[in-house]
C-alpha positions as CSV (number, residue, x, y, z in Angstrom):
1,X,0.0,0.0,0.0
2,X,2.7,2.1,1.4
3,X,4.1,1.8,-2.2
4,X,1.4,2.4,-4.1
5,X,0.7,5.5,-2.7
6,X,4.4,6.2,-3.6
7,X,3.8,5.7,-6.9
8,X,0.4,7.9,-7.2
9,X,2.4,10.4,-5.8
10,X,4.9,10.3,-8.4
11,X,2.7,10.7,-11.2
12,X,1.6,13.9,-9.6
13,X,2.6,16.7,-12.2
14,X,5.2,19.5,-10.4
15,X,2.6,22.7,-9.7
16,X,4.2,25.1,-11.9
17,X,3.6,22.3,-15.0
18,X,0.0,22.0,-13.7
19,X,-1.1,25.1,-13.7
20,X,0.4,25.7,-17.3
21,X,-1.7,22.1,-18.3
22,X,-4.8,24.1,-17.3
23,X,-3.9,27.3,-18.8
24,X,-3.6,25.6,-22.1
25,X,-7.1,23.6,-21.4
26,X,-8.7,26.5,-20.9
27,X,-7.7,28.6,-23.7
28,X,-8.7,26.0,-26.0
29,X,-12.5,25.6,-24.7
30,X,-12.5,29.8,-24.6
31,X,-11.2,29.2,-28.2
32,X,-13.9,26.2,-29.2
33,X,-16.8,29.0,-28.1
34,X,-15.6,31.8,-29.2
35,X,-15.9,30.3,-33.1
36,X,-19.3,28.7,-32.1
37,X,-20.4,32.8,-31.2
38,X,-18.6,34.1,-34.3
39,X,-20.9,32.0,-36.4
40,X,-23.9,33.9,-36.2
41,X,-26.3,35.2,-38.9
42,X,-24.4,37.9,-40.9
43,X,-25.1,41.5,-40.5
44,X,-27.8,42.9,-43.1
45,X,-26.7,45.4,-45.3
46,X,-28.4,49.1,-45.2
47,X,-31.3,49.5,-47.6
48,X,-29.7,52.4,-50.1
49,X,-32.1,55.3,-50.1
50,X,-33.8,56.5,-53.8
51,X,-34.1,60.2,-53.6
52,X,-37.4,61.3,-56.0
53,X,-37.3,63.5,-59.0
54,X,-39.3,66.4,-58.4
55,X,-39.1,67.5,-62.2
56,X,-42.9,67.7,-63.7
57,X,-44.0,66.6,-66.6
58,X,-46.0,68.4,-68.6
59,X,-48.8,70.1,-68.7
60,X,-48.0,71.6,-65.9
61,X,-50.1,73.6,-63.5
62,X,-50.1,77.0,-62.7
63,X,-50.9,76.3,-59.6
64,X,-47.9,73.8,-58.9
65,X,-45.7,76.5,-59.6
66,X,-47.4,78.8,-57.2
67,X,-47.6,76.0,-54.6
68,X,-44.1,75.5,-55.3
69,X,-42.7,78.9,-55.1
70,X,-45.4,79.9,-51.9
71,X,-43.3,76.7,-50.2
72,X,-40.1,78.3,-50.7
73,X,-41.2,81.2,-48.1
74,X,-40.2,83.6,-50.5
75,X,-42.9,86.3,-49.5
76,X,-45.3,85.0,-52.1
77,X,-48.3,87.1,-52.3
78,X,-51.8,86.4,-54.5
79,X,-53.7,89.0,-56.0
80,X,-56.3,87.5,-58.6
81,X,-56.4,84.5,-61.2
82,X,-58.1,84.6,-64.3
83,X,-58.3,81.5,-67.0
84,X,-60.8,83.5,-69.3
85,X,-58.0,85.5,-70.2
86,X,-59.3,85.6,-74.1
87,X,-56.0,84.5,-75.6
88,X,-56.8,80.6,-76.4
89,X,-53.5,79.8,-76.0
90,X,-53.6,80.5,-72.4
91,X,-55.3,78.4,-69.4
92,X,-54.2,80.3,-66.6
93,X,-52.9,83.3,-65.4
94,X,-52.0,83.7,-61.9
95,X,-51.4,88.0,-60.5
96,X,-49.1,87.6,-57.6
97,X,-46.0,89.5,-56.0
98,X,-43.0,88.9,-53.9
99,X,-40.7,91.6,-52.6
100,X,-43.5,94.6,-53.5
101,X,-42.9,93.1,-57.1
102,X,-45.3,91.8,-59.4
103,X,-44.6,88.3,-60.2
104,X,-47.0,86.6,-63.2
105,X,-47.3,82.7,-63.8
106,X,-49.1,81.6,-67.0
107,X,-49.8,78.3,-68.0
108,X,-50.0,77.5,-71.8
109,X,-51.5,74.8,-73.3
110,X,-48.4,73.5,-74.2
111,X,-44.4,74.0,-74.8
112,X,-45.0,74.3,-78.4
113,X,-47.9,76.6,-78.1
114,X,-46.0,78.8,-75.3
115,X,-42.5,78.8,-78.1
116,X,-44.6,80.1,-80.5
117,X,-46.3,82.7,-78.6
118,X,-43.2,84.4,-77.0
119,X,-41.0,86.7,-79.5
120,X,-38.0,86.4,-77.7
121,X,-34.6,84.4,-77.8
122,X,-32.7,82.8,-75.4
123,X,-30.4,85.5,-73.8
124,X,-31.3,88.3,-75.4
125,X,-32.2,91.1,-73.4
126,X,-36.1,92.6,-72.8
127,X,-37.1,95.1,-74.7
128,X,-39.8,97.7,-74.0
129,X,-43.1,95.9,-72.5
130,X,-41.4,93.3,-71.1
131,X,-40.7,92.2,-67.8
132,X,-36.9,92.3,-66.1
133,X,-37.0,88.4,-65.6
134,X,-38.8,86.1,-68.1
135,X,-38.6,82.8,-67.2
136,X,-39.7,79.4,-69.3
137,X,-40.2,76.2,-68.6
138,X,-41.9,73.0,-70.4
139,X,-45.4,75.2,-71.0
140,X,-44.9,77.6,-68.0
141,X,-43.7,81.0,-68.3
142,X,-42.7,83.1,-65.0
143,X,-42.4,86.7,-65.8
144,X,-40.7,88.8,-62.2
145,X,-40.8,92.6,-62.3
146,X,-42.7,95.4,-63.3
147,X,-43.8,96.0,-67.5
148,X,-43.5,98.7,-68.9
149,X,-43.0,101.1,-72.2
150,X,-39.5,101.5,-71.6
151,X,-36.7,98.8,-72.0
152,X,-35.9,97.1,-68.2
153,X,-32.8,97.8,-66.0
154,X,-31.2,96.4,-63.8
155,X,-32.6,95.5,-60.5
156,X,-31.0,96.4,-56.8
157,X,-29.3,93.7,-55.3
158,X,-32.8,92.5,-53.4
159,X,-34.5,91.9,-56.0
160,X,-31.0,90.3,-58.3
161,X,-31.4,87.9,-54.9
162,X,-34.9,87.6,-55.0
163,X,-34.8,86.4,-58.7
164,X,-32.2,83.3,-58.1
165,X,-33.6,82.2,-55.3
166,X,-37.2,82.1,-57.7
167,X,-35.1,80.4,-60.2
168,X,-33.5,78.0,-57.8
169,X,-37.0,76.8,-56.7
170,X,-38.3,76.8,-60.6
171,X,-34.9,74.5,-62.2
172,X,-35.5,70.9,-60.5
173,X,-39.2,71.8,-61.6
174,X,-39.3,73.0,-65.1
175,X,-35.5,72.4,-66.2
176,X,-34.2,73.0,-69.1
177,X,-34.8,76.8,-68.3
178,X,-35.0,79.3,-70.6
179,X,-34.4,82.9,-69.5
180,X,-34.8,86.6,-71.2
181,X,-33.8,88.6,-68.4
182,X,-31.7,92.0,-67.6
183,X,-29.0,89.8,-66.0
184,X,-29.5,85.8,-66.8
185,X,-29.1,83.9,-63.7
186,X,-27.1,80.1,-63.7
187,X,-29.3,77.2,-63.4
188,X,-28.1,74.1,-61.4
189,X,-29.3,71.8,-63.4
190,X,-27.8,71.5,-67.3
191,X,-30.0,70.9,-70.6
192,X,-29.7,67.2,-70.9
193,X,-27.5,66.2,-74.4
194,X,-29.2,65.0,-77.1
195,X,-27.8,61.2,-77.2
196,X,-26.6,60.9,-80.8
197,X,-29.1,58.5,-83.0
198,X,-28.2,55.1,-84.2
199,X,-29.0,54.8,-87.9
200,X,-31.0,50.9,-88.6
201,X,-30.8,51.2,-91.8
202,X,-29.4,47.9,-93.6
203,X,-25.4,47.9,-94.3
204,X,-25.0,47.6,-98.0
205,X,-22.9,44.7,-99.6
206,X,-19.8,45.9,-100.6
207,X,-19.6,45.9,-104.9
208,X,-18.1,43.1,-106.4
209,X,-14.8,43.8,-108.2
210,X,-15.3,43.4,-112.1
211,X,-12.9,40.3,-113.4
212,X,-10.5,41.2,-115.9
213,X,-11.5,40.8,-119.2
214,X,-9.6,38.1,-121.1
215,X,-7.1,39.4,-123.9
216,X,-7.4,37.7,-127.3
């Protein structure tokens, strides 16, 4: 007996070699559960966010536009509509004023009808009875300023303000704009380029070669 105990004592590991036997033990169970944990569901991934057009499409309203612009707080004030205006061409105009100035929206029938009613170009600069800012979009035309018999000048700084922060509301909504103002103000948002057209017309064969005539 005496000498089995002996020998059960000998296979007793030194302490210091024990403890590091159960170090290692343990790091490998903490090691075993830590890769069950990791193996979760994965993460999902953030829905991405689709921001909305606001541009209109035509015909527009002349009430969007003075929805729109009354949104903006710029000041807008109505005076009076009228759609019997007598011009056929015409389905509503819309009196208001921001900034003690009168500010006009009419609504054509349609882009072509309102190109062919204005006699103005692109850039040019108003002429007697014509407003200082003359605004167009699809069949919407925004005119900003007093009309009169004499040719318009150049605003004070307010109203220069006043304008582009109109036309900033007016470009996401009517672009491609198309100004005959005293001072044209940038749009944000360019005229879109014309995407160059693929002809589907058949390729023709190319012409056989003639084969030498034979010399007698």
């Amino acid at each position: 007996m005496r000498h089995s105990n002996q020998i059960a004592r000998g296979r007793r590991l030194p302490g210091g070699v024990a403890g590091f036997v159960a170090a290692i033990a343990t790091s490998l169970v903490i090691a075993c559960g830590g890769s069950n944990a990791a193996s979760g569901s994965p993460t999902p991934l953030p829905t991405p966010v689709v921001t909305p057009d606001p541009h209109l499409h035509e015909p527009v309203t002349a009430d969007q536009i003075f929805l729109a612009l009354g949104a903006a707080k710029l000041g807008l004030v109505a005076n009076n509509a009228n759609s019997e205006t007598g011009n056929p061409a015409i389905v509503k105009l819309i009196n208001a004023e921001i900034n003690n100035w009168p500010l006009r929206i009419t609504q054509y029938s349609s882009s072509a009808v309102l190109k062919r009613t204005v006699h103005w170009k692109a850039g040019e600069a108003p002429v007697g009875d014509e407003a200082p800012y003359s605004i167009a979009g699809l069949n919407i035309l925004i005119q900003f300023g007093p009309i009169s018999a004499r040719a318009p000048s150049p605003p004070d700084a307010s109203r220069q303000a006043m304008a582009a922060r109109i036309v900033a509301v007016l470009d996401p909504l009517l672009w491609p704009l198309t100004q005959h103002s005293v001072i044209d103000i940038p749009s944000r948002t360019p005229e879109p380029t014309p995407k160059p057209s693929v002809s589907t017309a058949p390729t023709k064969a190319p012409a056989k070669t003639p084969k030498p005539s034979k010399t007698p």
